[in-house]
C-alpha positions as CSV (number, residue, x, y, z in Angstrom):
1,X,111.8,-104.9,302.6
2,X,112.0,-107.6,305.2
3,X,109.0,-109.2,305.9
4,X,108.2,-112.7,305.5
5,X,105.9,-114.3,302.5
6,X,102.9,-115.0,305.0
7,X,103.3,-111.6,306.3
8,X,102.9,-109.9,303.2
9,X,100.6,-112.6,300.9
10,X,98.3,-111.8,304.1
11,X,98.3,-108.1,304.2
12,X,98.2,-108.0,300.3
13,X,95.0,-110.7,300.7
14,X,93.4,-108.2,303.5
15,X,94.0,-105.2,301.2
16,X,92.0,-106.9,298.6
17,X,89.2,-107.7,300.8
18,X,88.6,-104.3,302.5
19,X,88.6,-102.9,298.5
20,X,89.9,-99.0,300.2
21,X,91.8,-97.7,297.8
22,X,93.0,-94.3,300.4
23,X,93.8,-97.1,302.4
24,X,96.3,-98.9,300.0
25,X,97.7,-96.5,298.3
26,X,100.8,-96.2,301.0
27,X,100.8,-100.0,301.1
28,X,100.2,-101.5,297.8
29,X,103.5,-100.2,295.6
30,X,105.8,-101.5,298.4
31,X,104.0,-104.8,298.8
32,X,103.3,-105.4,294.8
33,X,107.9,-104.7,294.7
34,X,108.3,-107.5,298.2
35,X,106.2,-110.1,296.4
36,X,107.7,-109.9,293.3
37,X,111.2,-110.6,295.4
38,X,110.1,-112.8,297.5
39,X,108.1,-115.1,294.3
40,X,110.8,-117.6,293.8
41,X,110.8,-118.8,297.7
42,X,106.9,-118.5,298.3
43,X,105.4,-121.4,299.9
44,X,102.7,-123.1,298.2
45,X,99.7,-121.7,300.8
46,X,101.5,-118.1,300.1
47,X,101.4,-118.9,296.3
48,X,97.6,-119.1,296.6
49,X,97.2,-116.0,298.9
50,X,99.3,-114.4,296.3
51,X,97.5,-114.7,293.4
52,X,94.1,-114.3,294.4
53,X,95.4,-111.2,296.5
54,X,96.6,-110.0,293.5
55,X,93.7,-110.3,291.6
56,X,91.3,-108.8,294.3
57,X,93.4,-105.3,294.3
58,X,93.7,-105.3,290.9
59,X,91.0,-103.0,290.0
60,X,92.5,-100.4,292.9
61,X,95.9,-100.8,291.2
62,X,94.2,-99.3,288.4
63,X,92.8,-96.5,290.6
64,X,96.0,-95.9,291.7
65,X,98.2,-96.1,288.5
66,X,100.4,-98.3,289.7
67,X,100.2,-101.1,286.6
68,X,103.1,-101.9,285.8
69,X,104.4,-102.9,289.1
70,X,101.5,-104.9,289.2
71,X,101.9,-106.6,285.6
72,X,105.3,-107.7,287.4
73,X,104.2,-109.2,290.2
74,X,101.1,-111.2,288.8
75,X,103.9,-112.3,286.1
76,X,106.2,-113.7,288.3
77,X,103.7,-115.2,290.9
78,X,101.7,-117.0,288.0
79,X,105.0,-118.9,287.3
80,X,105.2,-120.5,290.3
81,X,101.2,-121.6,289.8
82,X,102.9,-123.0,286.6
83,X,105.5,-125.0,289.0
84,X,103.1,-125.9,291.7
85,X,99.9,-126.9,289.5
86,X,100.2,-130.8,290.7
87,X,100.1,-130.0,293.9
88,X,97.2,-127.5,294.3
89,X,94.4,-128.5,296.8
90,X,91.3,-129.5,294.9
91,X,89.3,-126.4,296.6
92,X,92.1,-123.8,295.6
93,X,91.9,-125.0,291.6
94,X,89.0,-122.6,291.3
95,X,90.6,-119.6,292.4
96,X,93.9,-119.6,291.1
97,X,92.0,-120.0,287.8
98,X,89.7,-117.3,288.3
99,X,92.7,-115.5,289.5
100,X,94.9,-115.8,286.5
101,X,92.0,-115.2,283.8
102,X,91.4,-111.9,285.8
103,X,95.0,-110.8,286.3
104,X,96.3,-112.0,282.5
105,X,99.4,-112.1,282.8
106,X,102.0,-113.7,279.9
107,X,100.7,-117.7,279.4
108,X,97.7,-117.2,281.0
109,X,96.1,-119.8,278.3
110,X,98.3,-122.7,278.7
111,X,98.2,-121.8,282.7
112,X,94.6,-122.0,282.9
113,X,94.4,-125.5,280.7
114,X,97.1,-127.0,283.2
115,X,95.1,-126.2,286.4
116,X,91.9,-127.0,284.5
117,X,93.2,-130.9,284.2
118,X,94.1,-130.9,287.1
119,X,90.6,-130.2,287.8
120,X,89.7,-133.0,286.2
121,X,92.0,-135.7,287.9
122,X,90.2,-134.6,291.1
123,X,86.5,-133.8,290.0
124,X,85.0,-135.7,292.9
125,X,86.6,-133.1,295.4
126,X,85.5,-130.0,293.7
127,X,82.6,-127.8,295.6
128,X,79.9,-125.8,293.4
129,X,82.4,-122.7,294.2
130,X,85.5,-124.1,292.8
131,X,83.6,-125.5,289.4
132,X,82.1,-122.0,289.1
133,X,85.3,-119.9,289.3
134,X,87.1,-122.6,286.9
135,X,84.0,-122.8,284.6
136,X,84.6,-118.8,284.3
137,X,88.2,-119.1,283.6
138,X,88.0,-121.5,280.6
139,X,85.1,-119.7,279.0
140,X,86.3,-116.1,279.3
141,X,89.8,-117.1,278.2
142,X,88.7,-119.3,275.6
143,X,90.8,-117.8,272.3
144,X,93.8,-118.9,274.8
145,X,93.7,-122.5,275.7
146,X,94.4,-124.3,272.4
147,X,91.5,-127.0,272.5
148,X,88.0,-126.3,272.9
149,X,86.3,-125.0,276.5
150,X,84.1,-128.0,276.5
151,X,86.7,-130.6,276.0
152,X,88.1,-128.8,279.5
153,X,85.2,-128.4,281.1
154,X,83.2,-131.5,280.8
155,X,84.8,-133.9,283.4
156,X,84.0,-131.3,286.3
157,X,80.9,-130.7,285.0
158,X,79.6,-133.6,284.7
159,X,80.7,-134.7,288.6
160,X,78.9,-131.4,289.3
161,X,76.1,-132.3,287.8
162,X,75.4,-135.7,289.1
163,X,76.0,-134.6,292.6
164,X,73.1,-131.7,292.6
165,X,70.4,-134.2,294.2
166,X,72.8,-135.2,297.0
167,X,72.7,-131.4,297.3
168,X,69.5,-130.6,297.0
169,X,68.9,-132.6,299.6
170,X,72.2,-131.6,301.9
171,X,70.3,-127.6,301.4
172,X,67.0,-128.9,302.5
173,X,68.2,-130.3,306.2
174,X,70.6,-127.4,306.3
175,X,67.5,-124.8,305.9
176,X,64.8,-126.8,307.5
177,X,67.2,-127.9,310.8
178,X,67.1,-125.1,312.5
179,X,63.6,-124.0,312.0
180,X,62.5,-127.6,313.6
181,X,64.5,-126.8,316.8
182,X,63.1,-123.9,317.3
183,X,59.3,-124.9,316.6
184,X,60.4,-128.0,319.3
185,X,61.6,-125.9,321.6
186,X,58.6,-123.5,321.3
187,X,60.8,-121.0,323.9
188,X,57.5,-118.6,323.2
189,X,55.7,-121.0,325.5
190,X,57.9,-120.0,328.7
191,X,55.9,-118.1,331.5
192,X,59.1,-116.1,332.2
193,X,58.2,-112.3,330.9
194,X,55.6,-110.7,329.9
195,X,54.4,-112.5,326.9
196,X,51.4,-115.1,328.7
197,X,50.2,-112.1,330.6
198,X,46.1,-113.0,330.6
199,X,45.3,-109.2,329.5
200,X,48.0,-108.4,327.3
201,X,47.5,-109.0,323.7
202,X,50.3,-111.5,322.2
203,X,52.0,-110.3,319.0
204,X,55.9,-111.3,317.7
205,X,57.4,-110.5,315.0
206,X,59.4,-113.1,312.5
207,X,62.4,-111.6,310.5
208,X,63.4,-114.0,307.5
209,X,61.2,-117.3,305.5
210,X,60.0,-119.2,308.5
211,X,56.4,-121.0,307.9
212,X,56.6,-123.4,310.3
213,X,57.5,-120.6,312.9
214,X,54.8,-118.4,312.2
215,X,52.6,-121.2,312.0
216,X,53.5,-122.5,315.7
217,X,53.5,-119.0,317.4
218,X,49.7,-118.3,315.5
219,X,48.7,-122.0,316.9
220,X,50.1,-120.4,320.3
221,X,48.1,-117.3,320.1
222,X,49.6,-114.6,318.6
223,X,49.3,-112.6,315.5
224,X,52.3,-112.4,313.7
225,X,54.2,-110.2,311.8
226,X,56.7,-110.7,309.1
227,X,59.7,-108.8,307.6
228,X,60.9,-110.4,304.5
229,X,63.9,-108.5,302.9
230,X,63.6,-110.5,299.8
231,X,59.7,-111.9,298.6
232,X,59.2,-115.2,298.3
233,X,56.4,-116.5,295.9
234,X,53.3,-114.4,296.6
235,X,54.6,-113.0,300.1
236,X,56.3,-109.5,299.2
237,X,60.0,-108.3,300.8
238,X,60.4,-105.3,302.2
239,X,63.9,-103.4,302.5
240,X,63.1,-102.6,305.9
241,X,60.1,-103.1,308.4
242,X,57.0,-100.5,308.5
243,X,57.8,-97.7,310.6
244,X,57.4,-97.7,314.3
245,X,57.5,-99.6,317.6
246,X,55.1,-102.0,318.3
247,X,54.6,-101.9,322.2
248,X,52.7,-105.1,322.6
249,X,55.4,-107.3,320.4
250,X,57.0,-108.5,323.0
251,X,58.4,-112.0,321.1
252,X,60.6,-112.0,317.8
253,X,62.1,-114.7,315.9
254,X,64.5,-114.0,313.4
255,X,66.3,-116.5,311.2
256,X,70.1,-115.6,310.7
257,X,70.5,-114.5,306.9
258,X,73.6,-116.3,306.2
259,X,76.2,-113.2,306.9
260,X,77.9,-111.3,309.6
261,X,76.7,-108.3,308.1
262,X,73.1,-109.1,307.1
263,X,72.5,-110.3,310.6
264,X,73.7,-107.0,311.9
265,X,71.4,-105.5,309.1
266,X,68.5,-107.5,310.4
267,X,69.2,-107.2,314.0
268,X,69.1,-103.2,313.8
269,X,65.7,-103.6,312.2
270,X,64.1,-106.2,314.0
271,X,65.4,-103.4,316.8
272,X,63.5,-100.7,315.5
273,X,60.1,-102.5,316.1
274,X,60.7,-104.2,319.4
275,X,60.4,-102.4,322.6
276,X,63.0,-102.8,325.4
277,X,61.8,-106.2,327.0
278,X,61.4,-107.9,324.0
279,X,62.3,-111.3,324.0
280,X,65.0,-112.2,320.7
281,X,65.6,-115.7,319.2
282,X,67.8,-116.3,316.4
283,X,68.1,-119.8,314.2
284,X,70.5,-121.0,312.2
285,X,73.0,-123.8,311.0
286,X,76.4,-124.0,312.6
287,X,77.9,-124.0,308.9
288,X,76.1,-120.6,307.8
289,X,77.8,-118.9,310.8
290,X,75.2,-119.1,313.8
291,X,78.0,-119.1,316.1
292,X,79.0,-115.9,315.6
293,X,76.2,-114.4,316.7
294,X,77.0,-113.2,320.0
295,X,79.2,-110.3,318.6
296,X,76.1,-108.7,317.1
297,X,73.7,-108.6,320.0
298,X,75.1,-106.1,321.6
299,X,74.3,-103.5,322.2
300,X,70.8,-103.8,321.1
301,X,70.4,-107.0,322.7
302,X,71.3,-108.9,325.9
303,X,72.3,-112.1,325.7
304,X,70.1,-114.2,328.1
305,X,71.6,-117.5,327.8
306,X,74.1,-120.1,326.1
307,X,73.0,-121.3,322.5
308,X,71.2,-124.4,322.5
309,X,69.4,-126.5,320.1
310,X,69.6,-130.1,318.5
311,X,72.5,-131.6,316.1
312,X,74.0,-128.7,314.0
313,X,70.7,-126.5,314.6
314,X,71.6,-123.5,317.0
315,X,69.5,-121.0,318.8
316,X,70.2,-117.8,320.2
317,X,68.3,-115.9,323.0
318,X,68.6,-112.7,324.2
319,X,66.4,-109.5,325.7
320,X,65.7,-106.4,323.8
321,X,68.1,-103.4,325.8
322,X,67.2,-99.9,325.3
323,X,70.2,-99.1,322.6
324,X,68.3,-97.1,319.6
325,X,68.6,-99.0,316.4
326,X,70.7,-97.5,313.3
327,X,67.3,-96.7,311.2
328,X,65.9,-95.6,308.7
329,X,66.9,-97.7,305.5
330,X,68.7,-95.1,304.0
331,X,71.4,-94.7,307.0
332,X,72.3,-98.5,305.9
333,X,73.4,-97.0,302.1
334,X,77.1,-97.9,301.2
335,X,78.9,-95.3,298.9
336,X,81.3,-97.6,297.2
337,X,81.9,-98.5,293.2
338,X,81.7,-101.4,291.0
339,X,83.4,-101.5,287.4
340,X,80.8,-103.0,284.9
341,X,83.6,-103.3,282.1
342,X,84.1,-99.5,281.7
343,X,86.1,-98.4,284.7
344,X,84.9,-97.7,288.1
345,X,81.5,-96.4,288.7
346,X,79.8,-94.7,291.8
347,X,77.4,-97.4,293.0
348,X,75.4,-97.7,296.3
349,X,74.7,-100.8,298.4
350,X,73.2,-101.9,301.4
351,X,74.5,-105.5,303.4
352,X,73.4,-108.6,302.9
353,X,73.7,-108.7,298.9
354,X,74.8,-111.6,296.9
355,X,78.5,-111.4,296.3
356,X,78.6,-108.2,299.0
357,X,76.5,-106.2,296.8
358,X,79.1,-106.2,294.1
359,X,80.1,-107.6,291.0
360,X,80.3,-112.1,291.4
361,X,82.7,-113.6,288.5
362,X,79.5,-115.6,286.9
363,X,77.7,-112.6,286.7
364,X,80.6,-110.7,285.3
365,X,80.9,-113.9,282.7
366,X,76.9,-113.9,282.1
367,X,77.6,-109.8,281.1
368,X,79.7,-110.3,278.9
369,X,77.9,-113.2,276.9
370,X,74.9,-110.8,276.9
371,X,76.5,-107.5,275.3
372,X,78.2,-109.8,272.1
373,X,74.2,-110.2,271.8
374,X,72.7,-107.3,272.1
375,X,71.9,-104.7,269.3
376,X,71.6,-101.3,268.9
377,X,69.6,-100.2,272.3
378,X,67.4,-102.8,273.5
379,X,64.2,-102.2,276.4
380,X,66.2,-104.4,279.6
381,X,64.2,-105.5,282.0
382,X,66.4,-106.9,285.4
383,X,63.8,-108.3,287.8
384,X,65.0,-110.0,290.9
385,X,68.6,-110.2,289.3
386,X,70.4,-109.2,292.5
387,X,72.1,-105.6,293.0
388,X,71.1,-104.1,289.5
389,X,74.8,-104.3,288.2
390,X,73.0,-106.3,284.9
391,X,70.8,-103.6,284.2
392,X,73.4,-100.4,284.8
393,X,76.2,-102.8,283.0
394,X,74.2,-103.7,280.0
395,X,72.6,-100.3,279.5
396,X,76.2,-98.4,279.8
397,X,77.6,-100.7,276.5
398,X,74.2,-100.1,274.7
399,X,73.7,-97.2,272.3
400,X,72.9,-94.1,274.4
401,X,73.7,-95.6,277.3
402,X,75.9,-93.9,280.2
């Protein structure tokens, strides 16, 4: 009963993100009474960790019946948001919006309209994130807000819009960067190791989309394999690499996949083909995460030396160890649930999915505009759609479905 609003807005936050319920349910009932004491004194920072924590252990509270403590809390922290609106940063608009549509609580309309002009007052500011989580408020709540969505929605809109060539562009350099350092560099060319042995056959593996990689390593004499999780136009993904270690891949480049937990993912299967020696570089963009990389070598991997590369573009090197990799595929499944507007469902997932392999806000908005269409129990057919939570969630509202 003591501790501080950035003690408990932050364990309330982490609760939410680590979506246990076993975990919470000693925690959560104290936490859900503190915050709803401590609301009237919160800071503003706390009032945003607040809300969205809140609405990330909302579906638990469920779980847990322990609703009407909840109801209390998100009551009296969405009346601060109604105090603090004008002073909201432009990138937390988003989420206290998305927080407040999920959550409900009284005046959720009128809430959601305030923050949404203030949206508008600072459209220039707004990412692609915080346009999609307010775009989701205003629509799903749009019985609510006394004037029509669009009339809401156009100003940020509109900025988003005209700004999607600037990004465009901004995605090109950021994917393209780091694959030019590392064709530059062309470590793969170093007479260090094994690889330019005059006898030995030269093979590498390339984990991820990286042309212009496989192109340079083929122009340098091997024959290259690839491991796509994901296909790309004509060239097919695979959820994990064929079976087996390849004795005479001795060189692997591997492009990091944009999360801490796809890269361990990929590093465990990129493991299972490469025998101990193997030479390991990974590529990426200092704002995707590169940095982080160091954690997940080991123990698979030794590091070999300091990151290098050019401008934000970073590269990792590191030696194959003789650590076994966490294989096959199916020791990567995640027993976990997802709620597709029914209550919570057993669902399996593996890293490295969009939105963590469960349930994103615009998908959960795109669901629901797709069941007010559909009629009586329509053939579905979800192809490259992500997890398959459209598929399982339309087909459990359609007639017959379960």
């Amino acid at each position: 009963s003591r501790q501080s609003g950035e003690c408990v807005t932050s364990f309330l936050w982490a609760l939410g993100t680590l979506r246990r319920a076993q975990l919470a349910k000693p925690l959560l009932p104290p936490l859900l009474e503190r915050i709803s004491q401590l609301a009237p004194t919160l800071r503003l920072r706390h009032v945003v960790l607040a809300m969205t924590g809140l609405a990330k252990v909302s579906a638990m509270a469920e779980e847990l019946r322990i609703s009407k403590p909840m109801r209390q809390a998100s009551t009296v922290i969405s009346e601060r948001v109604s105090e603090l609106v004008d002073r909201l940063d432009p990138q937390d608009l988003g989420l206290i919006a998305w927080a407040i549509a999920l959550l409900g609580p009284p005046g959720k309309g009128p809430i959601i309209r305030a923050v949404s002009e203030r949206a508008s007052e600072v459209s220039d500011e707004l990412s692609w994130w915080s346009v999609a989580h307010l775009e989701y408020a205003v629509r799903s709540q749009a019985g609510e807000l006394g004037v029509p969505p669009e009339r809401l929605l156009q100003p940020f809109l509109d900025c988003a819009c005209t700004s999607e060539a600037r990004l465009r562009k901004e995605s090109l350099m950021f994917h393209a960067e780091p694959e030019a350092a590392l064709v530059a560099a062309a470590p793969w060319e170093s007479r260090s190791g094994d690889t330019r042995e005059a006898d030995a056959p030269k093979r590498a593996l390339v984990v991820g989309s990286a042309r212009a990689v496989l192109k340079s390593l083929q122009d340098s004499g091997f024959q290259v394999e690839t491991w796509l999780r994901f296909s790309e136009g004509q060239r097919l993904g695979r959820a994990w690499p064929e079976e087996g270690v390849r004795e005479d891949c001795k060189v692997c480049c591997l492009r990091y996949p944009g999360s801490s937990d796809a890269l361990e993912f990929a590093l465990h299967g990129a493991a299972a083909v490469l025998p101990r020696g193997a030479r390991l570089w990974v590529f990426g963009h200092v704002q995707e995460g590169i940095l982080g990389t160091r954690a997940a070598l080991s123990p698979l991997f030794r590091l070999k030396r300091k990151p290098f590369g050019t401008g934000d573009a970073r590269i990792w090197e590191a030696v194959r160890t003789k650590a076994r990799a966490k294989q096959p595929f199916e020791a990567w499944l995640q027993d976990t649930s997802l709620d597709l507007g029914s209550g919570a469902r057993p669902w399996l997932s593996v890293p490295g999915l969009f939105a963590g392999g469960g349930l994103d806000i615009m998908t959960q908005l795109l669901l629901s505009r797709l069941r007010l269409k559909m009629e009586g129990a329509p053939k579905i057919l979800d192809f490259g759609c992500g997890n398959g939570a459209l598929a399982a969630g339309l087909f459990a509202s359609s007639e017959g479905g379960g």
